[in-house]
C-alpha positions, -999 to 999 in steps of 0.1 A, spaced: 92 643 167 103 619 195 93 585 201 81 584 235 80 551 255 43 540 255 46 539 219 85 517 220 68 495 241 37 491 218 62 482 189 83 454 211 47 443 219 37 442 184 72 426 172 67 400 199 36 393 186 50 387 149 77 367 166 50 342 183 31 342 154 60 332 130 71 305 154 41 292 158 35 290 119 71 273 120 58 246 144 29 238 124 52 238 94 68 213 108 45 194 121 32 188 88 67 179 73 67 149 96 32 142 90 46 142 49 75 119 55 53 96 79 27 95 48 52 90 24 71 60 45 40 41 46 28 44 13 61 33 3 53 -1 23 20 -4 13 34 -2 -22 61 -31 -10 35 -49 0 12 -46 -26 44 -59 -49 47 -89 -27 13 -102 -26 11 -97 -64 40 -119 -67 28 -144 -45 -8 -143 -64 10 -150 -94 27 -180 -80 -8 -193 -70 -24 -186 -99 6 -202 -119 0 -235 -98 -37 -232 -99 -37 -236 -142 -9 -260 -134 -30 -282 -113 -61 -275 -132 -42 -291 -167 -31 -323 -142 -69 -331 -131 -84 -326 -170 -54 -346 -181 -67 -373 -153 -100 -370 -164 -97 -381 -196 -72 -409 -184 -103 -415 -162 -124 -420 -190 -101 -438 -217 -98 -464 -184 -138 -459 -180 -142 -469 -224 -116 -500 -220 -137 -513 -196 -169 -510 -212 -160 -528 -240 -139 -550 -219 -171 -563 -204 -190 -556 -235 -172 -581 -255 -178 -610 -230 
């Protein structure tokens, strides 16, 4: 049985179809690739950054205890000062 032309045509049509179809499941493919590697470069520097500021929060907190120790040390310079002259004046 022949293939007559109204139905070659209706296969190119339907093999064109596929073809737009598959390229446009290829665009969208990779659309979403960049859309990945965008994602995945910016978590990357959020993770960079994360590192950073955790670094430099450790530094603060380092000189935060550092300083704390310094003012309790004065304090109780503060107050052996404070005693001495109590009974400096006490003893008058």
């Amino acid at each position: 049985m022949p293939t007559t032309s109204a139905e070659l045509e209706t296969r190119v049509a339907a093999l064109e179809a596929d073809r737009v179809d598959y390229r446009g499941v290829l665009t969208a493919i990779n659309a979403l690739g960049e859309n990945q590697r965008e994602l995945a470069m910016n978590q990357r520097k959020l993770e960079e950054n994360q590192h950073k500021h955790a670094a430099r929060l450790d530094r603060v907190e380092s000189k935060v205890d550092d300083l704390s120790s310094r003012f309790r040390s004065m304090e109780e310079n503060f107050a052996e000062v404070k005693d001495l002259l109590v009974r400096a004046l006490d003893g008058r």
